[in-house]
Backbone as a ProteinNet text record, in pm:
[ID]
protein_1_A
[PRIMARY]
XXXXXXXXXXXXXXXXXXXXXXXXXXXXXXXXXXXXXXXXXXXXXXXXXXXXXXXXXXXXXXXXXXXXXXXXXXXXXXXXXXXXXXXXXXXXXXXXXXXXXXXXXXXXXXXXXXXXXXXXXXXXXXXXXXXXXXXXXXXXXXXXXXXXXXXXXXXXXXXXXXXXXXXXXXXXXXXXXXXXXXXXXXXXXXXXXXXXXXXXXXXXXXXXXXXXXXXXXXXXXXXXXXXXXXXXXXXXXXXXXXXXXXXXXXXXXXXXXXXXXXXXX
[TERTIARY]
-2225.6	-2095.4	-2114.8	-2037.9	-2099.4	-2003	-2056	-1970.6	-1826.1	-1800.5	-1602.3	-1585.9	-1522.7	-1458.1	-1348.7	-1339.4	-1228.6	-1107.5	-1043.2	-926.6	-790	-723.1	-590.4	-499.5	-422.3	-286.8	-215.8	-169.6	4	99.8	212.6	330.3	301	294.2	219	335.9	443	541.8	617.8	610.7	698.9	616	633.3	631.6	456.9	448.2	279.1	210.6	234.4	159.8	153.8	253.5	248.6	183.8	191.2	135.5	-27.2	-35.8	-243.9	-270.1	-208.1	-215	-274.1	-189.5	-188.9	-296.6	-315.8	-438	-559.5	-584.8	-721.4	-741.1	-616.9	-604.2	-624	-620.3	-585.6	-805.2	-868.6	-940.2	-1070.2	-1140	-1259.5	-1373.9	-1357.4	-1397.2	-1373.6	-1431.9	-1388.5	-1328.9	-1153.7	-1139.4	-1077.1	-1095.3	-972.4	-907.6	-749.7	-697	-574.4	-536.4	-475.8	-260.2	-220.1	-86.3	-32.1	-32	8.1	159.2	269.5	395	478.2	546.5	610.5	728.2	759	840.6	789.1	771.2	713.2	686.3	869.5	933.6	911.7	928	930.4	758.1	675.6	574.2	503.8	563	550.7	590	728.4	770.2	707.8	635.4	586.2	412.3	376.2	231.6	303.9	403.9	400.3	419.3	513.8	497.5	410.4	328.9	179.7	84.5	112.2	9.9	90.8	181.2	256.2	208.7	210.1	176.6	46.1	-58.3	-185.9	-241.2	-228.4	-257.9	-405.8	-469.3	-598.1	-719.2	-609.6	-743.1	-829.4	-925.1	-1049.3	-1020.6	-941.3	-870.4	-831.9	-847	-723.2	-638	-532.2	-438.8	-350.5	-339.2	-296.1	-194.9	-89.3	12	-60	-57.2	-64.7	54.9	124.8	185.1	202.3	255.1	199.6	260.3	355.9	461.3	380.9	363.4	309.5	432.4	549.5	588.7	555.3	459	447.2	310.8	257.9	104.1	61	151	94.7	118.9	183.5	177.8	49.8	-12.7	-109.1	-265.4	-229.6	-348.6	-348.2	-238.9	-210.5	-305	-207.5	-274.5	-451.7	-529.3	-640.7	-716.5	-667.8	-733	-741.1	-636.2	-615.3	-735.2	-788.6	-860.8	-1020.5	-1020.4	-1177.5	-1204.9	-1059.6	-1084.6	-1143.1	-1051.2	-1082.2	-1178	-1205.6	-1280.2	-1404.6	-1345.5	-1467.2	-1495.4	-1451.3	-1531.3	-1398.8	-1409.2	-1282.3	-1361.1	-1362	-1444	-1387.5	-1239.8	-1114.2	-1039.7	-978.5	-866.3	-753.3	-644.5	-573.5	-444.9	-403	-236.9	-176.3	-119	31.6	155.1	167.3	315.2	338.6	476.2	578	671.7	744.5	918.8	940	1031.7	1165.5	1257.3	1270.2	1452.7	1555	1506.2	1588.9	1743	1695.2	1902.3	1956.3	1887.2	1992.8	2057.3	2002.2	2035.7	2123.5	2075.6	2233.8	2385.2	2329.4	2439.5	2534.1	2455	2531.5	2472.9	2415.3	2343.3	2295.5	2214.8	2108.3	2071.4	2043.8	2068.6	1903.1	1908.4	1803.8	1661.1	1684.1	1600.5	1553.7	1599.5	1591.2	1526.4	1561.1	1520.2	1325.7	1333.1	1201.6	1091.7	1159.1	1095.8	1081	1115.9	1117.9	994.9	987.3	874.8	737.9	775.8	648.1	605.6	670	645.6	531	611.7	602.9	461	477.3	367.8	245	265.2	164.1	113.2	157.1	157.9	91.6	223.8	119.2	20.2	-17.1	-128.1	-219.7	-211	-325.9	-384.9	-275.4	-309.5	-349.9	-324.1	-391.7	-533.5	-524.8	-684.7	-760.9	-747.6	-832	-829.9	-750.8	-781.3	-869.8	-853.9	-948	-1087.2	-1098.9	-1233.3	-1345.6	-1374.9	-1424.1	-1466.4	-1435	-1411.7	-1477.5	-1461.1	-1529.6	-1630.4	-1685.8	-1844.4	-1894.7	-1853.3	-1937.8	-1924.8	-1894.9	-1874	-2041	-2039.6	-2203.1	-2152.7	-1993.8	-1964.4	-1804.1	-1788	-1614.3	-1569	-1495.7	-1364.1	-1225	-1149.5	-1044.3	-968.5	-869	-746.7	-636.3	-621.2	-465.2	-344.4	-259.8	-186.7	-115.4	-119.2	-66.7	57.2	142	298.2	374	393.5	455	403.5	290.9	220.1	129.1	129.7	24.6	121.7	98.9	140.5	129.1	94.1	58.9	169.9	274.2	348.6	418.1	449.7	533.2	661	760.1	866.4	961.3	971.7	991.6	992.1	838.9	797.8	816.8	917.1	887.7	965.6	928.5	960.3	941.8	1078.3	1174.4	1340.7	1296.9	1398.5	1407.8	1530	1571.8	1602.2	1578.1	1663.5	1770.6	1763.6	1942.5	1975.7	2153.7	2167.2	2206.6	2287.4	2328.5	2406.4	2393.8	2525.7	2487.3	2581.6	2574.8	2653.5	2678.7	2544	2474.6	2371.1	2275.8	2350.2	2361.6	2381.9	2241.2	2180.6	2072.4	2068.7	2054.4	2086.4	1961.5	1845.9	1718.2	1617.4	1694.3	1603.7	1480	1359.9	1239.2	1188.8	1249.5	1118.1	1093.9	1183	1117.4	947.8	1000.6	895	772.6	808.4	667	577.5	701.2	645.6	548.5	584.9	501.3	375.4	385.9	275.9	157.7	230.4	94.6	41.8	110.8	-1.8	-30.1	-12.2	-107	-258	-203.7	-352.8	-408.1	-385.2	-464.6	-567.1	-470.8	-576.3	-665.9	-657.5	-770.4	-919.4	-853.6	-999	-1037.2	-968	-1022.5	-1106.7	-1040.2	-1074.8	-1269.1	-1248.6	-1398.6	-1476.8	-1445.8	-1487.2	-1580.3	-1497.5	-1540.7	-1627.5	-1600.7	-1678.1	-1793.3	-1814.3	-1896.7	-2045.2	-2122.9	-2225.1	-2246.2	-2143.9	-2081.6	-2096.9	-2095.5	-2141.2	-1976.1	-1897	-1750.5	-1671.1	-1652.6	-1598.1	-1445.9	-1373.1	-1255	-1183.1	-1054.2	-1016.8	-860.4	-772.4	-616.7	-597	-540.8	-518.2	-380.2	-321.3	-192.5	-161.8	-65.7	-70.1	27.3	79	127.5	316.9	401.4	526.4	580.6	587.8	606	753.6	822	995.5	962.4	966.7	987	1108.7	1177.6	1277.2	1336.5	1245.9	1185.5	1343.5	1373.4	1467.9	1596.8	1564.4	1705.3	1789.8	1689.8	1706.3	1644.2	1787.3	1727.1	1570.8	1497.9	1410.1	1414.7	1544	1587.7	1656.5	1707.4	1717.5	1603.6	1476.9	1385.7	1309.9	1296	1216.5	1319.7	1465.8	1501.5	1425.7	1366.7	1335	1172.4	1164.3	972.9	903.8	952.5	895.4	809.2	704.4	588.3	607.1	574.3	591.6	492.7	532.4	439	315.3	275.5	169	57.5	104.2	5.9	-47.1	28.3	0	-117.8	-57.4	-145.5	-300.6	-282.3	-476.3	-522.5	-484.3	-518.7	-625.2	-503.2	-597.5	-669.9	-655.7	-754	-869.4	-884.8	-997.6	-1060.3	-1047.4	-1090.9	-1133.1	-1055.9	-1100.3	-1240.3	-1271.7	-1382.9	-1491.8	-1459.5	-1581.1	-1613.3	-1485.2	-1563.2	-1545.4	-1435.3	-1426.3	-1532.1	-1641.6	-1692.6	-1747.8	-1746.3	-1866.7	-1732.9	-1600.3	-1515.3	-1414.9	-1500	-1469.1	-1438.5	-1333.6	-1288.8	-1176.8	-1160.5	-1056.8	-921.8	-833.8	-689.4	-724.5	-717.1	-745.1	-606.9	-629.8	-505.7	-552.3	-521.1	-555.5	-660.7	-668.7	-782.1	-824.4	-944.8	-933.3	-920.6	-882.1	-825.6	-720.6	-598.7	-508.3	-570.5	-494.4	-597.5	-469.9	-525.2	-419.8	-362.3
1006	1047.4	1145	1124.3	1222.1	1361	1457.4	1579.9	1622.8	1547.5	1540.8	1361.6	1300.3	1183.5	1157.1	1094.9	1117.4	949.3	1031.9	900.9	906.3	756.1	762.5	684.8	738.5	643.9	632.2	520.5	489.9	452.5	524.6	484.1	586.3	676.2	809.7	940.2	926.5	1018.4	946.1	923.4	870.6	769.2	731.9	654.1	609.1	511.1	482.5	572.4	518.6	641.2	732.5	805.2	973.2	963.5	895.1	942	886.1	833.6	797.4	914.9	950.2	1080.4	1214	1258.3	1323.9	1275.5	1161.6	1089.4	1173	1137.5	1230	1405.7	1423.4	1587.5	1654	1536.7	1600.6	1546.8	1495.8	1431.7	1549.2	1569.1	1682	1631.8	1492.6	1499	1571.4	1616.9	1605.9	1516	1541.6	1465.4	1532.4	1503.6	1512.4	1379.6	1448.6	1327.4	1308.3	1186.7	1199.3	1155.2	1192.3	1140.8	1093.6	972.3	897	886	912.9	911.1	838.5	776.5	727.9	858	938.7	1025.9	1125.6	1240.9	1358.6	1433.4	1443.6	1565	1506.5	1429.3	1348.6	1369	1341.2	1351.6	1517.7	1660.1	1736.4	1816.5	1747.7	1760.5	1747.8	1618.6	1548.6	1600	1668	1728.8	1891.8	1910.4	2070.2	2052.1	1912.7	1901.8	1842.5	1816.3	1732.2	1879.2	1921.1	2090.4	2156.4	2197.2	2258.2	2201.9	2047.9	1963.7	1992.9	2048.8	1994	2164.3	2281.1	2404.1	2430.2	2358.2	2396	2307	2229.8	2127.4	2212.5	2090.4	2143.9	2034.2	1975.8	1919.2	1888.3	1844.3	1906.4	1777.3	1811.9	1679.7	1737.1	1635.4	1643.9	1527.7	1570	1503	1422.8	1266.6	1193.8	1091.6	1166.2	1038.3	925.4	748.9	675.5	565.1	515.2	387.9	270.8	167.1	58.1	-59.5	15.2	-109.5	-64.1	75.4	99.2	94	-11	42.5	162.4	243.1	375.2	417	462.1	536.6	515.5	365.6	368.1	420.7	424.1	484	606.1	647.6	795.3	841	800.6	847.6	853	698.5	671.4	787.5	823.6	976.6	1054.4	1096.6	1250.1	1232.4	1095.7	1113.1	1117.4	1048.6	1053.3	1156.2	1256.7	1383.6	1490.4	1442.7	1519.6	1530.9	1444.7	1436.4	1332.2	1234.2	1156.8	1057.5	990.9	915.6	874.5	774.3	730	624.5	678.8	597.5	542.2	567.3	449.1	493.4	378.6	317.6	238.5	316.9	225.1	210.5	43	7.4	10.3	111.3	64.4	58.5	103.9	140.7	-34.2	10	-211	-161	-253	-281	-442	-374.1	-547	-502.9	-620.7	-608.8	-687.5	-770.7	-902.7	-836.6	-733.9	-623	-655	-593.3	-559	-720.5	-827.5	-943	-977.4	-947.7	-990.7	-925.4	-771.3	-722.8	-796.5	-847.5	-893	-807.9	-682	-602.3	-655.5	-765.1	-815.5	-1018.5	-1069.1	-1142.5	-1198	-1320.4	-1414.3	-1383.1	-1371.8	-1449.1	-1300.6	-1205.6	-1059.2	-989	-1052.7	-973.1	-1037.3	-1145.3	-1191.1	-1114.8	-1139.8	-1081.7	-936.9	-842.8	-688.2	-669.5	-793.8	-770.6	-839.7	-924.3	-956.6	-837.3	-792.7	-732.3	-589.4	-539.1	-460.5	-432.9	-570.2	-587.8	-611.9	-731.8	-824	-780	-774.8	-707.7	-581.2	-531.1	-370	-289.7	-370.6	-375.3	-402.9	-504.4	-606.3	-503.2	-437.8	-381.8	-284.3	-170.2	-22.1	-83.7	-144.8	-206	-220.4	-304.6	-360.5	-210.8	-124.2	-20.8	87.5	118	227.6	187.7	8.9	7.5	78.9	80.7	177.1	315	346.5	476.7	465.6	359.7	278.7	272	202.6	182.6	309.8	419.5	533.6	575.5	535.8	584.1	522.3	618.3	540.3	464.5	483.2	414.7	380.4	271.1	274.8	161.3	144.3	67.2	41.8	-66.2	-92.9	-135.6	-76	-131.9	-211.1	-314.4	-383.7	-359.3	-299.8	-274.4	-400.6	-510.9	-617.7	-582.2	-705.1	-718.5	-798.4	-824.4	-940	-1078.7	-1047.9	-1160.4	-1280.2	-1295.3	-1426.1	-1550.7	-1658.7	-1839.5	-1889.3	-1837.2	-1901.3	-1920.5	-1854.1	-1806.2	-1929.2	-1966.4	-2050.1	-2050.6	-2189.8	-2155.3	-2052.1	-2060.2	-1980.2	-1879.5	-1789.5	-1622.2	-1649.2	-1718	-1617.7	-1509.7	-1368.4	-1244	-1206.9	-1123.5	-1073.8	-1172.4	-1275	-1371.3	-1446.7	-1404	-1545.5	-1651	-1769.1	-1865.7	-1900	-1982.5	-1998.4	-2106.2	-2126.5	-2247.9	-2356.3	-2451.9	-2521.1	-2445.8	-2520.2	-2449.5	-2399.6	-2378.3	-2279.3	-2227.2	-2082.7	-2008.9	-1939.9	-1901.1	-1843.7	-1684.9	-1651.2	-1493.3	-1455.1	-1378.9	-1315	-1184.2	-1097.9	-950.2	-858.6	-908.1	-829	-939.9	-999.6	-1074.4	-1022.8	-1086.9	-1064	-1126	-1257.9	-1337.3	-1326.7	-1259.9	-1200.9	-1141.9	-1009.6	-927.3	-1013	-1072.5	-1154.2	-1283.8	-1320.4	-1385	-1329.2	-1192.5	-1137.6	-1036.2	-1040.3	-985.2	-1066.1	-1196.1	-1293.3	-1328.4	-1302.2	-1325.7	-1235.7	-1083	-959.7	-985	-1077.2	-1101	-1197	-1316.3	-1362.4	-1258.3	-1146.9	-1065.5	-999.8	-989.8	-929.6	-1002.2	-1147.4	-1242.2	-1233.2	-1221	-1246	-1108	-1018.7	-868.4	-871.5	-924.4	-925.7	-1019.2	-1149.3	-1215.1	-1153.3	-1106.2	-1063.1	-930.9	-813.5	-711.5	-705.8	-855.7	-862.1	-779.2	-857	-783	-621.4	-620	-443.3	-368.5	-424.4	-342.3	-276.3	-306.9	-233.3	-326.4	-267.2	-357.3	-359.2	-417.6	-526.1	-561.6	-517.4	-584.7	-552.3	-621.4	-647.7	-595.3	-424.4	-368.9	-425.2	-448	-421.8	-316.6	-242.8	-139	-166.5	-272.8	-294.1	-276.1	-285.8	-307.6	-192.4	-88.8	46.1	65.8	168.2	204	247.6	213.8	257.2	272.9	197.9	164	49.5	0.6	-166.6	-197.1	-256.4	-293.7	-250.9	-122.5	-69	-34.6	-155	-91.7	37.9	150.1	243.6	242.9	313.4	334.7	362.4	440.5	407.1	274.8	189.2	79.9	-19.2	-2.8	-55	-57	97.2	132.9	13.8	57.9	-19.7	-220.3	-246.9	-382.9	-382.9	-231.2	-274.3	-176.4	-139.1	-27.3	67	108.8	180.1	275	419.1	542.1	501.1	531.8	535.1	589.6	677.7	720.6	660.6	543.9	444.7	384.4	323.8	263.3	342.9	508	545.8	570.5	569.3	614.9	469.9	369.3	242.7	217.2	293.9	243.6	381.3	480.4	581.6	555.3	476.5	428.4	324.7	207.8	163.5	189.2	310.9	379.5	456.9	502	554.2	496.4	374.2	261	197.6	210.7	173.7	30.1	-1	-227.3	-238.6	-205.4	-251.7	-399	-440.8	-555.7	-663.9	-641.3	-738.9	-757.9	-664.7	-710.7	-843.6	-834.8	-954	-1085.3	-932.5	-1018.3	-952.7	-992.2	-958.7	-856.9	-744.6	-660.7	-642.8	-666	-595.1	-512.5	-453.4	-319.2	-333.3	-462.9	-543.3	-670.5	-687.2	-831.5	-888.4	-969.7	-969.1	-1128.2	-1128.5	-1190.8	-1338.7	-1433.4	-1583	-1594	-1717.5	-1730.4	-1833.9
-425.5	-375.4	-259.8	-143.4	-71.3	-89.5	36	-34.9	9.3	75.8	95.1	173.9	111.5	126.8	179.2	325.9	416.2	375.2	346.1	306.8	425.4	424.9	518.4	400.1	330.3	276.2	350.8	357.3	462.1	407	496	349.2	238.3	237.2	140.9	128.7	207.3	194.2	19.8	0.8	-122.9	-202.3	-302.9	-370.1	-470	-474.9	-493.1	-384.4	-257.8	-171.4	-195.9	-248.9	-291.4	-396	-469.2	-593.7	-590.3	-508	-485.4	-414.9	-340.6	-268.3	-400.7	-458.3	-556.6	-641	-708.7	-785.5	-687.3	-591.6	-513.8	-507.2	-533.7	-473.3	-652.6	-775	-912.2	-933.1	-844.8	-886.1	-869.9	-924.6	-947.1	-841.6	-761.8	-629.6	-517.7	-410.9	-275.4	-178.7	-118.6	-73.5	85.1	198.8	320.6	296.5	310.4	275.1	357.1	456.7	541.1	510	467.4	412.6	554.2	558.2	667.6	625.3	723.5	725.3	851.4	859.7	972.3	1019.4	956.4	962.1	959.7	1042.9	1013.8	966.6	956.9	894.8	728.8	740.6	585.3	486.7	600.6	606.3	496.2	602.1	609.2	438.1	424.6	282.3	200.9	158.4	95.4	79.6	140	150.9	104.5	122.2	55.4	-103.2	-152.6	-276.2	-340.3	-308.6	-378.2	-384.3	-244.3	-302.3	-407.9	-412.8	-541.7	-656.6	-658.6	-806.5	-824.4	-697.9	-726.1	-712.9	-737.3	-695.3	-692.2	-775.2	-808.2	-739.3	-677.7	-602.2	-497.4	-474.8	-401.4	-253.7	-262.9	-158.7	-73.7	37.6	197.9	182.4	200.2	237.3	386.8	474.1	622.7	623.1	718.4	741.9	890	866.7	987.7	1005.5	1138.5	1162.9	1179.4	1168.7	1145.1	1127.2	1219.5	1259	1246	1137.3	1138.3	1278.5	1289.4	1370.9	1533.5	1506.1	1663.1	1751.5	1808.8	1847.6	1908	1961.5	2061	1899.7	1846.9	1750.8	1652.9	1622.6	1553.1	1639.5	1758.1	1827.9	1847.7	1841.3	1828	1715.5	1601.5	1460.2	1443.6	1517.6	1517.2	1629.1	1687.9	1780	1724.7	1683.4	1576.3	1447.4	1370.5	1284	1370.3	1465.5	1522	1552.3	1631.4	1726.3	1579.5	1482	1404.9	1247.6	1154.9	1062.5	1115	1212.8	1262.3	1214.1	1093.8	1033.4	960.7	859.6	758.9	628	547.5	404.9	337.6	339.8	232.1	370.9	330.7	432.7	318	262.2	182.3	212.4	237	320.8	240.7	206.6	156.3	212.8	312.3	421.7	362.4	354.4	366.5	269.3	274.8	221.4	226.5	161.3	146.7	168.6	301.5	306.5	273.1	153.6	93.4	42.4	-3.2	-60.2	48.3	188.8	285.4	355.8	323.1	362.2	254.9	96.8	-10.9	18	75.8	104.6	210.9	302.2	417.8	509.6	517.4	659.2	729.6	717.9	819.6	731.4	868.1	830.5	799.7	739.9	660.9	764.8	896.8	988.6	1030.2	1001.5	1061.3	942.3	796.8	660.1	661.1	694.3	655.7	790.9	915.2	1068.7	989.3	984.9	953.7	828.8	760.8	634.6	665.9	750.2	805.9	902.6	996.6	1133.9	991.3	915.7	900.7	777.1	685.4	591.1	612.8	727.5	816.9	922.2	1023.8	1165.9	1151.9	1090.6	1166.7	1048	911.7	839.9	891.9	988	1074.9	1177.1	1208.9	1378.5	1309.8	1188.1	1165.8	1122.8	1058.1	984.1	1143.5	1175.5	1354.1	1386.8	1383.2	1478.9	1428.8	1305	1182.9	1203.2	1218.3	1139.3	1211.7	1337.8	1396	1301.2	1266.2	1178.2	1052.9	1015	898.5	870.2	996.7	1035.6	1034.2	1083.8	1012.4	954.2	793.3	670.3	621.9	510.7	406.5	338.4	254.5	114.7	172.2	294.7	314.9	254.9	249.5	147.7	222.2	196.9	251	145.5	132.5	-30.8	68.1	29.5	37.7	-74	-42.9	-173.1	-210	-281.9	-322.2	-380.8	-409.7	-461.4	-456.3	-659	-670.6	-538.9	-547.4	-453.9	-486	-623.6	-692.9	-679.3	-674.5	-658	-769	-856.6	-976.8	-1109.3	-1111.5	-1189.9	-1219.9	-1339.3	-1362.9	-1375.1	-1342.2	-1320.9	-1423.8	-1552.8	-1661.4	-1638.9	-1551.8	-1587.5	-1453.9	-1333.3	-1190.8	-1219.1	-1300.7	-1225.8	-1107.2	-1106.3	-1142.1	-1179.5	-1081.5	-1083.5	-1164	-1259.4	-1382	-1356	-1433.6	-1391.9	-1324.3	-1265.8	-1196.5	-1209.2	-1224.8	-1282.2	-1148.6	-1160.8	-1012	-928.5	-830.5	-757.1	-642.2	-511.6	-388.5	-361.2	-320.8	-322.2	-461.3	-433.3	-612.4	-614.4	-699.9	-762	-771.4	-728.7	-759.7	-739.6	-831	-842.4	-741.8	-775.1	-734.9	-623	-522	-404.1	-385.9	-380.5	-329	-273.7	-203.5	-160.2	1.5	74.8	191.6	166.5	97.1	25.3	29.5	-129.4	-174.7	-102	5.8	114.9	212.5	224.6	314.3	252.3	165.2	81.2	18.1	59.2	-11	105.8	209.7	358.4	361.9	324	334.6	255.8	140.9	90.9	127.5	185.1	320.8	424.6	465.8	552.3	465.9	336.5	255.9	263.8	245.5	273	411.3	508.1	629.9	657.3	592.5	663.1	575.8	456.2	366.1	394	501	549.7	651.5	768.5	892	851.6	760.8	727	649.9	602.9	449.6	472.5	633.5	659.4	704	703.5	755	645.1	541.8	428.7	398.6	472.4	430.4	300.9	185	73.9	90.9	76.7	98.8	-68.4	-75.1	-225	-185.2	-223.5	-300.8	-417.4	-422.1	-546	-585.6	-734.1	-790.3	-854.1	-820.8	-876.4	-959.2	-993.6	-1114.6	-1067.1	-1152.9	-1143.2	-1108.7	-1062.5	-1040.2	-958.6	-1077.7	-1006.2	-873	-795.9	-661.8	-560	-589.7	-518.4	-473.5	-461.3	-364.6	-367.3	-211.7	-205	-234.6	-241.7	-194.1	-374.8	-476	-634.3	-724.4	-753.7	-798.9	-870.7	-891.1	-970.7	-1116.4	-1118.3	-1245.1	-1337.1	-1188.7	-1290.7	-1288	-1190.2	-1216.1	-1321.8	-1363.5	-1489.6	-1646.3	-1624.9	-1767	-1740.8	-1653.7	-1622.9	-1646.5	-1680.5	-1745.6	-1604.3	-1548.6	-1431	-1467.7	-1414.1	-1518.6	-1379.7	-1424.8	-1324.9	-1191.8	-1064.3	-951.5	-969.5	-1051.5	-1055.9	-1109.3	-1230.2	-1268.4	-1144.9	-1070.7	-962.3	-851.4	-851.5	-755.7	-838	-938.7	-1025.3	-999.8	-1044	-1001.2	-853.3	-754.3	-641.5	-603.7	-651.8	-643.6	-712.3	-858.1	-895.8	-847.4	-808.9	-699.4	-530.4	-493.2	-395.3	-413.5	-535.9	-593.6	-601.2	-647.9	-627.7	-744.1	-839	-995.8	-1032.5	-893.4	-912.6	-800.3	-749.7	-655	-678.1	-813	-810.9	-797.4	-779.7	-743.1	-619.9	-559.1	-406.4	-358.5	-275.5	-209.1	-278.1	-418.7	-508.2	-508.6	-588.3	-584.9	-750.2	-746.1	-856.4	-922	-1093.3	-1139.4	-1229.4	-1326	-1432.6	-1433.7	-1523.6	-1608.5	-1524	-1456	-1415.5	-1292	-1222.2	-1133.3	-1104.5	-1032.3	-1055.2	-962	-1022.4	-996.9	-909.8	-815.7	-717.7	-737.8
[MASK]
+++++++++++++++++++++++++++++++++++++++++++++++++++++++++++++++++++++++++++++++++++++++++++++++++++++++++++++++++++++++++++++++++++++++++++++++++++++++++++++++++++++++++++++++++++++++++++++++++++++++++++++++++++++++++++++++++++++++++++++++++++++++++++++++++++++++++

């Protein structure tokens, strides 16, 4: 292990991010740890309450700014870590959303809900990864997490959670839309293979964490009514990919990881 371990979460002001955030800062390792935020100010919040939660760490956590839909902004962010720690040993994506609510609502339409989850899951996952790895390469022990979701093909018609059955008819009632989302998250794990493809001799390990069903929000649905639907706290989610950030799934690199195992496609 070396003696401080430079990490970037994205998407880290809230949610799983925050709470992998926190998973490192509660962890009896050394970590710099970069809380990547698209919002600053949001950003800024969110690192004063993880130090409050975490008083005793041995820690640094830093606010980096960090617009996946913006390229100056992701080169921005990528200066500030070279100018400054130099190096990057986990690299874990989680920044993304669904905007399937805001299309049930009527906000935005079909063709704009799926564009915004790609641009945002796909795209600019693609472009921070291409731009970090640099950073990578001079790590001894670096790692790249894909945060997976509701993203396996395998599911049968019966268990597609979240979505129950539906009976005939147009248009469908569907309370909790995801398939913008899960559309664009199963091509995020496409770039997992490509990214462990292209890195394999690089010695940089590559994996698709699940962090499991976690109240978050997703889509615009409370967290509280996520949890009555089987929602397990964000924080499961963030030890998940903090333990794999550690290195303890290494021998299953290049797979789609879930608790136990890893999810078949």
């Amino acid at each position: 292990m070396l003696n401080k371990r430079v990490v970037l979460v994205t998407g880290a002001s809230n949610g799983i991010g925050y709470e992998t955030v926190k998973a490192f800062l509660q962890s009896s390792n050394r970590y710099h740890v970069y809380l990547g935020s698209r919002s600053l100010e949001k950003g800024k919040i969110a690192r004063e309450k993880v130090q409050a939660e975490c008083p005793s760490t041995t820690s640094a956590v830093e606010v980096l700014q960090l617009d996946l839909y913006s390229d100056e902004s992701i080169d921005k962010a990528f200066e500030v870590v070279k100018n400054d720690q130099g190096r990057l040993d986990v690299h874990i994506n989680n920044a993304g959303g669904g905007f399937d609510g805001e299309f049930s609502q009527g906000k935005m339409s079909l063709r704009v809900c799926f564009n915004k989850a790609y641009d945002l899951n796909v795209s600019g996952t693609n472009v921070v990864t291409w731009t970090f790895v640099p950073l990578l390469l001079k790590s001894i022990e670096p790692r790249i997490l894909f945060v997976a979701g509701l993203s396996q093909m395998t599911q049968a018609a019966e268990a597609y959670f979240p979505t129950p059955p539906q009976p005939a008819g147009w248009p469908k009632k569907i309370d909790f839309e995801t398939i913008g989302y899960r559309c664009s998250k199963t091509a995020m794990s496409m770039l997992m293979l490509d990214w462990n493809h292209k890195l394999k001799e690089d010695g940089i390990k590559v994996f698709s964490v699940s962090p499991g069903f976690c109240a978050t929000g997703l889509g615009n649905l409370g967290a509280d009514v996520m949890a009555t639907m089987g929602a397990e706290h964000p924080s499961e989610g963030g030890r998940r990919l903090a333990d794999v950030a550690d290195g303890n799934r290494d021998e299953e690199t290049g797979k789609i990881l879930d608790k136990v195992g890893f999810l078949p496609w």
